[in-house]
N, CA, C, O and CB atoms as a CASP TS submission, in Angstrom:
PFRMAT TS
TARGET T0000
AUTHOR 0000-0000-0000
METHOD Language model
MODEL 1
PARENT N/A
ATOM      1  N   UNK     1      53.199  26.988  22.430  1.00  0.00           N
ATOM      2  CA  UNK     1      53.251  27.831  23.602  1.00  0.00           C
ATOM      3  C   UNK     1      53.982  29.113  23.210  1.00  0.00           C
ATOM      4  O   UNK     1      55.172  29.117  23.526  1.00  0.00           O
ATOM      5  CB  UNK     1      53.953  27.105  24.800  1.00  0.00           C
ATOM      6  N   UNK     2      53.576  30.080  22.660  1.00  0.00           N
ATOM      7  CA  UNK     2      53.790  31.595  22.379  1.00  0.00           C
ATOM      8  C   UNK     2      54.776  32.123  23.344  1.00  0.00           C
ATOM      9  O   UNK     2      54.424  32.300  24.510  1.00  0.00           O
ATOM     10  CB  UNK     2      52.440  32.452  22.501  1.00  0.00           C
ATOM     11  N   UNK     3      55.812  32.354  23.015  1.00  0.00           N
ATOM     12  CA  UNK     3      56.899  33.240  24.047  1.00  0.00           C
ATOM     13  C   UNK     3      56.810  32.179  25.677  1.00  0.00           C
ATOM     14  O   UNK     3      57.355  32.576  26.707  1.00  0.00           O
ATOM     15  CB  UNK     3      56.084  35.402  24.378  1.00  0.00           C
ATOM     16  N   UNK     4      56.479  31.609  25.646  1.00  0.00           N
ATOM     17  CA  UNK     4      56.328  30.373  27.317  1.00  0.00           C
ATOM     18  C   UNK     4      57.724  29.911  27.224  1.00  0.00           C
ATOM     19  O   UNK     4      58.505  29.955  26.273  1.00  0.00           O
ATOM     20  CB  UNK     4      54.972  28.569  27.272  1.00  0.00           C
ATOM     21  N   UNK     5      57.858  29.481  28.365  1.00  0.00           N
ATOM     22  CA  UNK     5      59.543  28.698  29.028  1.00  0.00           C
ATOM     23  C   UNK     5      58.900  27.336  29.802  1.00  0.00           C
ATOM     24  O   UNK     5      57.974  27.293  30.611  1.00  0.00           O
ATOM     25  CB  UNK     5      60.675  29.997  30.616  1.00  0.00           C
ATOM     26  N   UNK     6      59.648  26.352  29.313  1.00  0.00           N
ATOM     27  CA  UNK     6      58.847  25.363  30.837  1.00  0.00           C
ATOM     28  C   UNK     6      60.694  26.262  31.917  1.00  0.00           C
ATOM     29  O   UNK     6      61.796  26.728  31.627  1.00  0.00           O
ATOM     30  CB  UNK     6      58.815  22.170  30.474  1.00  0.00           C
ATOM     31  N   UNK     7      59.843  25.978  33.139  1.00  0.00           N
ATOM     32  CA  UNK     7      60.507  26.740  33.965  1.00  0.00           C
ATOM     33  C   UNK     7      60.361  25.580  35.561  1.00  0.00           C
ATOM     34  O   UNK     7      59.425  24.795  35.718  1.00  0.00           O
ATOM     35  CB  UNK     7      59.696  28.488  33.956  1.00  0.00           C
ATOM     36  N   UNK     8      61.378  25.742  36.437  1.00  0.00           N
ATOM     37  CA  UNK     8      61.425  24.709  37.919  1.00  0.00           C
ATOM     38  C   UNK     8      60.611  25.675  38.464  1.00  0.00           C
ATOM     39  O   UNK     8      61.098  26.801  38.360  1.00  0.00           O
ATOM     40  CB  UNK     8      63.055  24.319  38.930  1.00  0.00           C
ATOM     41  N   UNK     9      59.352  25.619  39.105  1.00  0.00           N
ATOM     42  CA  UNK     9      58.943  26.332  40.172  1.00  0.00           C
ATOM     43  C   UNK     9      59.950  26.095  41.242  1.00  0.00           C
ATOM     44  O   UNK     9      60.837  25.242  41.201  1.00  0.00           O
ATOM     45  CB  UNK     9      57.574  25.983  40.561  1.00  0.00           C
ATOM     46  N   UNK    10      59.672  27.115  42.403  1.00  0.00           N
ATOM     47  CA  UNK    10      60.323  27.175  43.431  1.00  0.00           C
ATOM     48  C   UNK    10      59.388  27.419  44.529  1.00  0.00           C
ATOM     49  O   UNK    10      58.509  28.276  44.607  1.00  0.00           O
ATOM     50  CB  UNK    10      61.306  28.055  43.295  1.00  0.00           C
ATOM     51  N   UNK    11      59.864  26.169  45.682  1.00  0.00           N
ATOM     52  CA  UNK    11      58.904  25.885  46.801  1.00  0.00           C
ATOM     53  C   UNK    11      58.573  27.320  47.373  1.00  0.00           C
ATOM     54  O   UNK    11      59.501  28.046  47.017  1.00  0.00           O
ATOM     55  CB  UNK    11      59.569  24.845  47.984  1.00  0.00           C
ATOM     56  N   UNK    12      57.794  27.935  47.994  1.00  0.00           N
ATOM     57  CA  UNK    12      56.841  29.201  48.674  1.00  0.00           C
ATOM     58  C   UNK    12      56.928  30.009  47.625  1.00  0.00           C
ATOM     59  O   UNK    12      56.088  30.829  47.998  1.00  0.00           O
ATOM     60  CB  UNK    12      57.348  30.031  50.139  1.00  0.00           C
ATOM     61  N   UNK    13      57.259  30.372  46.701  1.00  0.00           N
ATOM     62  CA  UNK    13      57.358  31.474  45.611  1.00  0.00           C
ATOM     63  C   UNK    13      55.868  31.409  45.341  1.00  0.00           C
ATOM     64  O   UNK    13      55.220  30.364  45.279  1.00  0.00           O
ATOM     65  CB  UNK    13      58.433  31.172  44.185  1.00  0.00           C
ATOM     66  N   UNK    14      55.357  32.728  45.176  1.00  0.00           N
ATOM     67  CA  UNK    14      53.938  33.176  44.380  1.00  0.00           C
ATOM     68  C   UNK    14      54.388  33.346  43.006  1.00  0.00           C
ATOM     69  O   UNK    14      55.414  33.970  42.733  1.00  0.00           O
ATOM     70  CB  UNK    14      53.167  34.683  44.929  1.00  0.00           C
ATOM     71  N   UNK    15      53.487  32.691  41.969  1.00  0.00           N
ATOM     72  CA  UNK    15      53.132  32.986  40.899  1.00  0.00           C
ATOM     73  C   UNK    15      52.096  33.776  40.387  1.00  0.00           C
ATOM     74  O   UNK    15      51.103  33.568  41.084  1.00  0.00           O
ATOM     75  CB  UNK    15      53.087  32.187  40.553  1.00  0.00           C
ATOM     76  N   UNK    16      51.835  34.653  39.423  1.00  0.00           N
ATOM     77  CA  UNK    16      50.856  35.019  39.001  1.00  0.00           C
ATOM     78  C   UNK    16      50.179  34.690  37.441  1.00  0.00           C
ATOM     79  O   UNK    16      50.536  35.270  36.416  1.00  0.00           O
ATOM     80  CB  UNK    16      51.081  36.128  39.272  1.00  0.00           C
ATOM     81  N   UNK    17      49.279  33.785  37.502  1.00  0.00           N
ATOM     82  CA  UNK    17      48.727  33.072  35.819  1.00  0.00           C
ATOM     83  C   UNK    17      47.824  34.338  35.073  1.00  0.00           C
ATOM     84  O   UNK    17      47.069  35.266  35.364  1.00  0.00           O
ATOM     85  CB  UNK    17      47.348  31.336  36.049  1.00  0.00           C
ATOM     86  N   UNK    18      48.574  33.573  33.715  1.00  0.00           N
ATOM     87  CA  UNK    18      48.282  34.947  32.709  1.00  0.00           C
ATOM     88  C   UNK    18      46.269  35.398  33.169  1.00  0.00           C
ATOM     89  O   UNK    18      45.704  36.420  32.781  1.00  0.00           O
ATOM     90  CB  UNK    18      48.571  34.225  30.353  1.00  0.00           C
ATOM     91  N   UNK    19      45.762  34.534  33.850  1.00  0.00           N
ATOM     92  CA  UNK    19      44.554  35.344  34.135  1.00  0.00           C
ATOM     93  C   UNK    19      44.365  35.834  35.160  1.00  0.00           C
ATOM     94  O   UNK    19      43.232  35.940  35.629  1.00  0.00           O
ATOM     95  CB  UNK    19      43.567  34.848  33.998  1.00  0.00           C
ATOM     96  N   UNK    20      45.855  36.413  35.986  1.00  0.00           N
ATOM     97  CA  UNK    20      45.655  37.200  37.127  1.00  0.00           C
ATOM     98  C   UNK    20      45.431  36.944  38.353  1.00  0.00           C
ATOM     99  O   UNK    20      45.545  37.793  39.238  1.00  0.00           O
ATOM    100  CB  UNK    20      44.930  37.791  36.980  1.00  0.00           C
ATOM    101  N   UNK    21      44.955  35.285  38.623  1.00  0.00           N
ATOM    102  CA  UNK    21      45.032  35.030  40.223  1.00  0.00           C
ATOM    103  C   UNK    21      46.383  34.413  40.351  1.00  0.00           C
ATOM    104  O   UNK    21      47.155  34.118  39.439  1.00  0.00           O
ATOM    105  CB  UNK    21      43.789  33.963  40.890  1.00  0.00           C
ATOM    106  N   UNK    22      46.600  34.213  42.134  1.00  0.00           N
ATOM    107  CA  UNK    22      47.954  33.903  42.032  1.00  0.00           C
ATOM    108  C   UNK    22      48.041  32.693  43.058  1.00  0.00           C
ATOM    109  O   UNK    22      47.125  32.543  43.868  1.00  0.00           O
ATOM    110  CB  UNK    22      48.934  35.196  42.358  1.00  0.00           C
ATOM    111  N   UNK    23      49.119  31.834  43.038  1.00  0.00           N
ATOM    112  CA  UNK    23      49.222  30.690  43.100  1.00  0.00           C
ATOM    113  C   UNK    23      50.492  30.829  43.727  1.00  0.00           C
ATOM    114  O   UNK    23      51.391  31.472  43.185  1.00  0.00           O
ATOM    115  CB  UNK    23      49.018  29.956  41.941  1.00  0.00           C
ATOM    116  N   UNK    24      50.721  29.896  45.578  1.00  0.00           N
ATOM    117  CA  UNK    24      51.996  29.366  45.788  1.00  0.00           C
ATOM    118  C   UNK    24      52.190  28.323  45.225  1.00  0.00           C
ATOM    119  O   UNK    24      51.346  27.697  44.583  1.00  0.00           O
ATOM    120  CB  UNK    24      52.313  29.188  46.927  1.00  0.00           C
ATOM    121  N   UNK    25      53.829  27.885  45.484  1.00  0.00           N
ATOM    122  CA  UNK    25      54.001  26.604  45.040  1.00  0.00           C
ATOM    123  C   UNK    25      54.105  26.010  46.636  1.00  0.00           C
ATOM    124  O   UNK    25      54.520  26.690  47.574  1.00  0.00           O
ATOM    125  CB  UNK    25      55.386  26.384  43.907  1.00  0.00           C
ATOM    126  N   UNK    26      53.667  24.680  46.739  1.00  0.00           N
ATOM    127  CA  UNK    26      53.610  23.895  47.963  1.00  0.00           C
ATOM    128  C   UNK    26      55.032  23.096  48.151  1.00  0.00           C
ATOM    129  O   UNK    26      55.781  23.015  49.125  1.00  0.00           O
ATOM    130  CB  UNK    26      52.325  22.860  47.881  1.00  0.00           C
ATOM    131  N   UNK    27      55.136  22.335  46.357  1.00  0.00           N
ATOM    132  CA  UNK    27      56.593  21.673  46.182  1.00  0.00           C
ATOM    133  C   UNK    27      56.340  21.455  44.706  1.00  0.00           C
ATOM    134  O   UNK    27      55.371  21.667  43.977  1.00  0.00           O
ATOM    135  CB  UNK    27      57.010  20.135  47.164  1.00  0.00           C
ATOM    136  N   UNK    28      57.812  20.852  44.482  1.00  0.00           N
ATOM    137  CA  UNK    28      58.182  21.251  43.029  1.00  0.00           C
ATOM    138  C   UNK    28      58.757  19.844  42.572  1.00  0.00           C
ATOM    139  O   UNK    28      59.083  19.043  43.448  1.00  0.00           O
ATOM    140  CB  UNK    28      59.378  22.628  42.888  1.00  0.00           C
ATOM    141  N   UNK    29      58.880  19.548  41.367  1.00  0.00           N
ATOM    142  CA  UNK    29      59.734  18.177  40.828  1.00  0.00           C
ATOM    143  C   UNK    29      59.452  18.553  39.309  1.00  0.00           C
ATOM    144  O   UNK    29      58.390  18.498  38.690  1.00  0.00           O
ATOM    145  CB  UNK    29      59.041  16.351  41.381  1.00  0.00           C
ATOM    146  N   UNK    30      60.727  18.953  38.888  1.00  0.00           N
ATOM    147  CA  UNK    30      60.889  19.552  37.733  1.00  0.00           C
ATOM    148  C   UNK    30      60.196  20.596  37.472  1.00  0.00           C
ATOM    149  O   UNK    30      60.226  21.654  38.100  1.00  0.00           O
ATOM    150  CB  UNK    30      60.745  18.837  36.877  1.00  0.00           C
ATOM    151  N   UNK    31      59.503  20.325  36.477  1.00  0.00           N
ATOM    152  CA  UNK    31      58.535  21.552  35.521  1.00  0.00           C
ATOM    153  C   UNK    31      57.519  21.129  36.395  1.00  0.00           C
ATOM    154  O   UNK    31      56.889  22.183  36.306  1.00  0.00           O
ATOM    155  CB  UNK    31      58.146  21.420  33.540  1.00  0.00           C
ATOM    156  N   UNK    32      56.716  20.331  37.308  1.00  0.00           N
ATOM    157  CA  UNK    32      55.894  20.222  37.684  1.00  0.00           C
ATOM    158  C   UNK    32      55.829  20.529  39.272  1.00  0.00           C
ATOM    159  O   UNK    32      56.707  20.141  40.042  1.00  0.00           O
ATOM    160  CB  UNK    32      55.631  19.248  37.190  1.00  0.00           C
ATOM    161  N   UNK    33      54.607  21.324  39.708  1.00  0.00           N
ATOM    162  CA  UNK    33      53.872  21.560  41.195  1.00  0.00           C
ATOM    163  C   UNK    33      53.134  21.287  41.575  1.00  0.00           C
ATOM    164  O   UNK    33      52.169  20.964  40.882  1.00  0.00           O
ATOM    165  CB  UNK    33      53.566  22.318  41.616  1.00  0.00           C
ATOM    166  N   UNK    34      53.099  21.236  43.037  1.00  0.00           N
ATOM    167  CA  UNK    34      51.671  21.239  43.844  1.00  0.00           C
ATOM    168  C   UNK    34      51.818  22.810  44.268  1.00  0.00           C
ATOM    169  O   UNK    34      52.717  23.485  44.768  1.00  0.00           O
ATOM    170  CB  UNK    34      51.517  19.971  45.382  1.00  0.00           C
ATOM    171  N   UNK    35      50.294  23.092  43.753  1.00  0.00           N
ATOM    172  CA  UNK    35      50.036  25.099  43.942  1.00  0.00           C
ATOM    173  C   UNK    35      49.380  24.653  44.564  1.00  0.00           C
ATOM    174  O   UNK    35      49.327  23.430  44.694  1.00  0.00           O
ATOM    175  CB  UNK    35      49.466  26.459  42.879  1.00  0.00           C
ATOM    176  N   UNK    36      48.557  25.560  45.250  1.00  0.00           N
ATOM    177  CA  UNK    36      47.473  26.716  46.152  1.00  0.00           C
ATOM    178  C   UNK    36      47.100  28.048  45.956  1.00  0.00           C
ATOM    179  O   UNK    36      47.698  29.017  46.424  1.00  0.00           O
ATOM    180  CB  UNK    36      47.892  26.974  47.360  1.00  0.00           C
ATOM    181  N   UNK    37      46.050  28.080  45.221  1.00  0.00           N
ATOM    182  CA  UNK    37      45.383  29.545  44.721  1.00  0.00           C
ATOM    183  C   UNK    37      45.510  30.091  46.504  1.00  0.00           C
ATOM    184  O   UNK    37      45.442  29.612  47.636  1.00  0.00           O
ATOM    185  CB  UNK    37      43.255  29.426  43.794  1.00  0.00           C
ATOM    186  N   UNK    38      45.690  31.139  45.950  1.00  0.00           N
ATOM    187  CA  UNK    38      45.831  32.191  47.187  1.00  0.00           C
ATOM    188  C   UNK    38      44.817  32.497  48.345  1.00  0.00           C
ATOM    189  O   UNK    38      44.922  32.562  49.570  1.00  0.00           O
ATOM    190  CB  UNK    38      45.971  33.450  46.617  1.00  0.00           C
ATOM    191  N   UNK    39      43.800  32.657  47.457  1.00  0.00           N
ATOM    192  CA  UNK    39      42.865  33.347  47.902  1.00  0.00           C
ATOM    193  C   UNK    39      41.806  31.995  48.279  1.00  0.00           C
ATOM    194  O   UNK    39      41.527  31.660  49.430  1.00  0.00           O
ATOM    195  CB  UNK    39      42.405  34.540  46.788  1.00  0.00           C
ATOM    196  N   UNK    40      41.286  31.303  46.998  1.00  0.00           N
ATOM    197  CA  UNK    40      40.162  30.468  47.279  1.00  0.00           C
ATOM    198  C   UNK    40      40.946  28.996  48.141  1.00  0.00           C
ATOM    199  O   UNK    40      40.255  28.178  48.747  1.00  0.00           O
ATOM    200  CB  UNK    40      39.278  30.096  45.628  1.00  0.00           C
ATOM    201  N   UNK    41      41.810  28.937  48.082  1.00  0.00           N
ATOM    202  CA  UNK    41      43.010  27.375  48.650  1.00  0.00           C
ATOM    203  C   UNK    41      42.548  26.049  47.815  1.00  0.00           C
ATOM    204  O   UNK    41      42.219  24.967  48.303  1.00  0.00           O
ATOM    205  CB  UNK    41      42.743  26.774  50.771  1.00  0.00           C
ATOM    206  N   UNK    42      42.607  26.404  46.435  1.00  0.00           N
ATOM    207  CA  UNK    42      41.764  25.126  45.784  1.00  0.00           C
ATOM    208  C   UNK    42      43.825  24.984  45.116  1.00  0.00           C
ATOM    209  O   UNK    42      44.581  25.709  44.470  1.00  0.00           O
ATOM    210  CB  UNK    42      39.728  25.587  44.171  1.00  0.00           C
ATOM    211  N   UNK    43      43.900  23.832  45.681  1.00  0.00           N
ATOM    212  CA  UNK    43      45.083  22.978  45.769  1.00  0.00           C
ATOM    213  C   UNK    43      45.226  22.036  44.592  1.00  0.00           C
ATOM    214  O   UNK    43      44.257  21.280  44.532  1.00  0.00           O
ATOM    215  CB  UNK    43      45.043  22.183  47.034  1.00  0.00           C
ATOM    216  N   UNK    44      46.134  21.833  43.623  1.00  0.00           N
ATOM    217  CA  UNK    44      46.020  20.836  42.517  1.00  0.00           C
ATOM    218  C   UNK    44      47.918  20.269  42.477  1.00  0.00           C
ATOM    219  O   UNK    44      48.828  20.864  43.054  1.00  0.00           O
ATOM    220  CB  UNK    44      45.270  21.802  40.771  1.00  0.00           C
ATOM    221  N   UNK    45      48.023  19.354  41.866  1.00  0.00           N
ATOM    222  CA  UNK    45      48.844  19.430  40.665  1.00  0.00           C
ATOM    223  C   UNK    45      49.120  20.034  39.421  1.00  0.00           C
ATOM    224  O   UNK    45      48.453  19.544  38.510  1.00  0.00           O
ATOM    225  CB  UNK    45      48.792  18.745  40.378  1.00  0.00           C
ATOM    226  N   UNK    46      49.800  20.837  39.124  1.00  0.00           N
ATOM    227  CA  UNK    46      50.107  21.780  37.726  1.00  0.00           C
ATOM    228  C   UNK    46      51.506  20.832  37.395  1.00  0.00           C
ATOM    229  O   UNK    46      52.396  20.623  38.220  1.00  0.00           O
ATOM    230  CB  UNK    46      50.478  23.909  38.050  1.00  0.00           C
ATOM    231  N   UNK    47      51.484  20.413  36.256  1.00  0.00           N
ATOM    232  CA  UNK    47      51.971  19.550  35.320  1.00  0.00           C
ATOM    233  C   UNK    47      52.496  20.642  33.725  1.00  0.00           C
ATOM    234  O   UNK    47      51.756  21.161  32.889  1.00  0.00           O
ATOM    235  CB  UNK    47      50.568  18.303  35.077  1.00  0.00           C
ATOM    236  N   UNK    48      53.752  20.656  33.805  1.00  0.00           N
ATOM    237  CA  UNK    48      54.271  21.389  32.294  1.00  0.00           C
ATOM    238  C   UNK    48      53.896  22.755  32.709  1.00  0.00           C
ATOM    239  O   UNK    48      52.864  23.251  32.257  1.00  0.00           O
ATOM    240  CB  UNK    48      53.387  20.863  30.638  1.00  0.00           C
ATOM    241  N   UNK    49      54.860  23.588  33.763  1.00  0.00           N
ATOM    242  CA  UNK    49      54.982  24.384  34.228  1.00  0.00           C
ATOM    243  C   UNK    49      55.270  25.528  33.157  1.00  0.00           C
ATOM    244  O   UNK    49      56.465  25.409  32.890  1.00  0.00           O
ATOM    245  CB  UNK    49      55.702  24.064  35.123  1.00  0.00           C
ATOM    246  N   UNK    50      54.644  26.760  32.293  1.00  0.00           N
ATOM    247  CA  UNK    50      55.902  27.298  31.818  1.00  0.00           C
ATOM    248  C   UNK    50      55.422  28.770  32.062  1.00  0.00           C
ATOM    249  O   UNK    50      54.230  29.013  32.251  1.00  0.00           O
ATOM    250  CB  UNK    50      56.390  26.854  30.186  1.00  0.00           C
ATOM    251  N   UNK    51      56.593  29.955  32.052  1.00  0.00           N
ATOM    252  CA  UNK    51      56.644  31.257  32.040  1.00  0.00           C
ATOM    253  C   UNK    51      56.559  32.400  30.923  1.00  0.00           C
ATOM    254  O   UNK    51      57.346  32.063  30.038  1.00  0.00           O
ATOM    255  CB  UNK    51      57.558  31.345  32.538  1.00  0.00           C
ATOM    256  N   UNK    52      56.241  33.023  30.749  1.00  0.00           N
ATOM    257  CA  UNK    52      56.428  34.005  29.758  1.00  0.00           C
ATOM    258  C   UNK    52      57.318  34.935  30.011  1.00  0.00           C
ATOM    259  O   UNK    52      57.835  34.931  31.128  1.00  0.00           O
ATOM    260  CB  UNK    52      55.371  34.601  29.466  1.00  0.00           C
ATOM    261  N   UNK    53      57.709  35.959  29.026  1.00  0.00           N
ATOM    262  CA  UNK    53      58.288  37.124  29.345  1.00  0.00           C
ATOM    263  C   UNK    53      57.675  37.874  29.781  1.00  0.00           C
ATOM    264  O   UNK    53      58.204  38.979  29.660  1.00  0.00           O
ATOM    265  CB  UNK    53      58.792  37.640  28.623  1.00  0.00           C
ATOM    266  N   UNK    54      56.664  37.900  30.324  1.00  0.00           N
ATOM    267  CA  UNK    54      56.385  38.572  31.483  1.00  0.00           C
ATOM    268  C   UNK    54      55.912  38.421  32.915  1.00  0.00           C
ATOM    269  O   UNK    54      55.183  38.983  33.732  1.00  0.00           O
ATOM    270  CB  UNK    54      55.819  39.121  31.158  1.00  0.00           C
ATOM    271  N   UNK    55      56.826  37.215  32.774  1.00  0.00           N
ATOM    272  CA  UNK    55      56.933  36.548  34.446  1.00  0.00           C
ATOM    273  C   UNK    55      55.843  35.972  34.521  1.00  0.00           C
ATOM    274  O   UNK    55      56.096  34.920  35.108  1.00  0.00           O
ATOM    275  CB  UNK    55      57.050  37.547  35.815  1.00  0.00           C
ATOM    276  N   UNK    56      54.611  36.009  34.254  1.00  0.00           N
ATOM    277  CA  UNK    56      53.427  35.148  34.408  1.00  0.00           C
ATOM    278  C   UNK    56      53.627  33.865  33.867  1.00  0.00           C
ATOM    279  O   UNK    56      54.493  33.555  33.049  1.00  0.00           O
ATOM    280  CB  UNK    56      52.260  35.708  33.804  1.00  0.00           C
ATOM    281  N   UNK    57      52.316  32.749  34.643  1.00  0.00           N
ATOM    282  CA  UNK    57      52.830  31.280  34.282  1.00  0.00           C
ATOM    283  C   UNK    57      51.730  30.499  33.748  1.00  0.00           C
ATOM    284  O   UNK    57      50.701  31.105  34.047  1.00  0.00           O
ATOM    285  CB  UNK    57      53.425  30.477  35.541  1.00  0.00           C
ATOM    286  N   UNK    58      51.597  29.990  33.437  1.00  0.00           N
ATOM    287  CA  UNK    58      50.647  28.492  32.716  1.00  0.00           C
ATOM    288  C   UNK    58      51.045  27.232  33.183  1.00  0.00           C
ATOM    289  O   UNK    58      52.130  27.116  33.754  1.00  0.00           O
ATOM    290  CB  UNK    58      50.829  28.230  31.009  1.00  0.00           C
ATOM    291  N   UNK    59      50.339  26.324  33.021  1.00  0.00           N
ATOM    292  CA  UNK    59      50.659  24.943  32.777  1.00  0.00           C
ATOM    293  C   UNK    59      49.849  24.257  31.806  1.00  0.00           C
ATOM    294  O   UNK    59      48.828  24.724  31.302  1.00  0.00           O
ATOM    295  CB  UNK    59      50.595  24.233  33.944  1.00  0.00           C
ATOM    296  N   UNK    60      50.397  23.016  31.543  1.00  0.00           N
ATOM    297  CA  UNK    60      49.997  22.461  30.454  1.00  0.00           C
ATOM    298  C   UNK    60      48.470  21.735  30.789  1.00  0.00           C
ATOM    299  O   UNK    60      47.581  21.693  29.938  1.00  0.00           O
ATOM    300  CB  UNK    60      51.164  21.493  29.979  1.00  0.00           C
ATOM    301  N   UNK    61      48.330  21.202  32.097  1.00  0.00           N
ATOM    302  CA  UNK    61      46.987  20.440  32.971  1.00  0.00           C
ATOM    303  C   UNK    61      47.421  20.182  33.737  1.00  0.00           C
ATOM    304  O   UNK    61      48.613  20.393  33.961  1.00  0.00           O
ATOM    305  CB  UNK    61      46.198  19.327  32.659  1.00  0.00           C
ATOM    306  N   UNK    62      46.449  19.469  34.658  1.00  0.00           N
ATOM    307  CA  UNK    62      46.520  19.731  36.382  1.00  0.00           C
ATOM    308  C   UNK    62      45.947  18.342  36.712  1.00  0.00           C
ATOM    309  O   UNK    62      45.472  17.609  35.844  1.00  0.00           O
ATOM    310  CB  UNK    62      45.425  21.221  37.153  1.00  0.00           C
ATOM    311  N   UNK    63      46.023  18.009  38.072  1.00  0.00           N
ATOM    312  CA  UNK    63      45.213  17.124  38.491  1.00  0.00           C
ATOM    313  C   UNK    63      45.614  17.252  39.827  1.00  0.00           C
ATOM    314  O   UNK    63      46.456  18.013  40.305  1.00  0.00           O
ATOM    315  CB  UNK    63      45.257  15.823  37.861  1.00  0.00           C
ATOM    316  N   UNK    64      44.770  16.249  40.478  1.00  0.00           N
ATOM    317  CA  UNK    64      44.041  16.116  41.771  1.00  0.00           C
ATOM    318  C   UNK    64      43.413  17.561  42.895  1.00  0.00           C
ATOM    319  O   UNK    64      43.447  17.789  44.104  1.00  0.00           O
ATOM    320  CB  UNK    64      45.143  15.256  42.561  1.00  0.00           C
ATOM    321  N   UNK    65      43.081  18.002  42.135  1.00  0.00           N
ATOM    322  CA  UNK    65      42.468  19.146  42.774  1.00  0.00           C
ATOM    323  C   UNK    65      41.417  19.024  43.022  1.00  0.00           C
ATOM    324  O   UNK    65      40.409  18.558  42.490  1.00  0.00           O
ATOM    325  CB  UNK    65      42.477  20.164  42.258  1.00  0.00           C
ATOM    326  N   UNK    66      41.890  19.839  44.588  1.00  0.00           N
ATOM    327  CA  UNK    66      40.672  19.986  45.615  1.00  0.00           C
ATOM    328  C   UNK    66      40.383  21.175  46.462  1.00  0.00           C
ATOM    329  O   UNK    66      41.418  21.822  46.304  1.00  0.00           O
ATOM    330  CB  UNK    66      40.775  19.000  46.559  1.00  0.00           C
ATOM    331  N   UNK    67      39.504  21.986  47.395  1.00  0.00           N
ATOM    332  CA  UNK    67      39.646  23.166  48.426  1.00  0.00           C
ATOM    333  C   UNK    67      40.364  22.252  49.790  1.00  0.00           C
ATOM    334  O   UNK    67      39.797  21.308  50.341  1.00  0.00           O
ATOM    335  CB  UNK    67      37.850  24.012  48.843  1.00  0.00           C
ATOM    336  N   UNK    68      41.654  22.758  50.138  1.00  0.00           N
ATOM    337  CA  UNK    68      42.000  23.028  50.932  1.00  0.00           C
ATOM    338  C   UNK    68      42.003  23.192  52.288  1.00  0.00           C
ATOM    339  O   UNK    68      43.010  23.703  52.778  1.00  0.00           O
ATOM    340  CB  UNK    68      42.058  23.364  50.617  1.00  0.00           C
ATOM    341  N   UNK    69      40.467  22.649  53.510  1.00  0.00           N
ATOM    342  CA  UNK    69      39.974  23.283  54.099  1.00  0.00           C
ATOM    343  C   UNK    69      40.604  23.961  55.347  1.00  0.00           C
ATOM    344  O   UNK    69      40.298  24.936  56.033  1.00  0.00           O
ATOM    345  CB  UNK    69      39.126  22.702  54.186  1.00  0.00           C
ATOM    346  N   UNK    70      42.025  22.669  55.369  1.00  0.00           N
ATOM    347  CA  UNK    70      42.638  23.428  56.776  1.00  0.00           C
ATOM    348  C   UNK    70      42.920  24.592  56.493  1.00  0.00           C
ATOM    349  O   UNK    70      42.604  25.538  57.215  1.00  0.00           O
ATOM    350  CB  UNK    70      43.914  22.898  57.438  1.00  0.00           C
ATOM    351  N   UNK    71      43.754  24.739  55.066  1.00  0.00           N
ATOM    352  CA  UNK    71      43.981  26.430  54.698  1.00  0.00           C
ATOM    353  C   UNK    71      43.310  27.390  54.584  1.00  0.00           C
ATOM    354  O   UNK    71      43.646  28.529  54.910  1.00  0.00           O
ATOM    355  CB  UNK    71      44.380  26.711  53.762  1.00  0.00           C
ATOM    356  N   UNK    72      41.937  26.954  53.950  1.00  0.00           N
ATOM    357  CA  UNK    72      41.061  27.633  54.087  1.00  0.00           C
ATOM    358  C   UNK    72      40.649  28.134  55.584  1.00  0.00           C
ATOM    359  O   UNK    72      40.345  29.325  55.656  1.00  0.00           O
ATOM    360  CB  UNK    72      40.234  27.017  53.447  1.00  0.00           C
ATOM    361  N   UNK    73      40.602  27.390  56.756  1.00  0.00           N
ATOM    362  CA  UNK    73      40.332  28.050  57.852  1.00  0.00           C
ATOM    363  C   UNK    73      41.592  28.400  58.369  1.00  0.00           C
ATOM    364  O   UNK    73      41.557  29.323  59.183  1.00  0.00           O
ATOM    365  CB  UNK    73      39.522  27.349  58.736  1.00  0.00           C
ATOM    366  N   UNK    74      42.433  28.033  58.179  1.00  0.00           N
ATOM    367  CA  UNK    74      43.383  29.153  58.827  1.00  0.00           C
ATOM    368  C   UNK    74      43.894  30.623  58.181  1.00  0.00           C
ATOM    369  O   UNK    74      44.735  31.313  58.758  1.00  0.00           O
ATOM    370  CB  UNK    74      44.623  28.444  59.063  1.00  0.00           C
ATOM    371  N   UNK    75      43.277  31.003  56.919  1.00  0.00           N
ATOM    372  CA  UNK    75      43.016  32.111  56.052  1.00  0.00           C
ATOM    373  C   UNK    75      42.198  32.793  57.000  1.00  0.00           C
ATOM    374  O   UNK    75      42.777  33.499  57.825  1.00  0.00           O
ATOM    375  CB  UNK    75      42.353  31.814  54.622  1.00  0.00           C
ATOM    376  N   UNK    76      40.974  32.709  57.029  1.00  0.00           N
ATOM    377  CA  UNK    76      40.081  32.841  57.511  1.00  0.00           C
ATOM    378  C   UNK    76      40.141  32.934  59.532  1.00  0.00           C
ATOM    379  O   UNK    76      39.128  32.974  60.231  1.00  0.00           O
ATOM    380  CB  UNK    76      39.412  31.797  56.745  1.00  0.00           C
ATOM    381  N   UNK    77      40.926  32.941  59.822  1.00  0.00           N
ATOM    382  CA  UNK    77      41.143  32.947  61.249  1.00  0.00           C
ATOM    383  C   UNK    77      42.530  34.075  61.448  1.00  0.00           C
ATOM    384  O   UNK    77      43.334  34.224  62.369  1.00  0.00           O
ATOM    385  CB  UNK    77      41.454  31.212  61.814  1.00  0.00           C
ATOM    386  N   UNK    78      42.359  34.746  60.133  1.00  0.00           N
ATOM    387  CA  UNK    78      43.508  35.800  60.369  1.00  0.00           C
ATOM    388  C   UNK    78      42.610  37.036  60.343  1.00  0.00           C
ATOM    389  O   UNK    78      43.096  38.156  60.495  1.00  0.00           O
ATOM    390  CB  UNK    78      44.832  35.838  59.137  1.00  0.00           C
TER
END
């Protein structure tokens, strides 16, 4: 992992992944989250959380991901 940190997410904080979309955290337990892409609400586990020096984040793999739909319609009802 090139210049990466494993790092604690922090519950409502936005992240932004080195490919530019961005991700809340829902909740946190250690290096590991439950996110929510911002935009599309496709919801996972991110497992081996880490940061770079330039604040952007990775993880190592994910699981149980799915869309979101209540979020999705309440996005969508704004």
């Amino acid at each position: 992992m090139k210049d990466g940190q494993y790092f604690r997410p922090t519950v409502n904080e936005v992240y932004t992944n080195k490919n530019g979309s961005q991700y809340r955290c829902l909740s946190a337990d250690g290096f590991d989250a439950e996110m929510i892409h911002t935009t599309s609400k496709w919801r996972f586990k991110a497992l081996g959380c880490h940061m770079y020096d330039d604040g952007k984040i990775e993880w190592n793999w994910s699981i149980g991901g799915y869309f979101d739909t209540a979020q999705r319609r309440m996005a969508n009802d704004d």
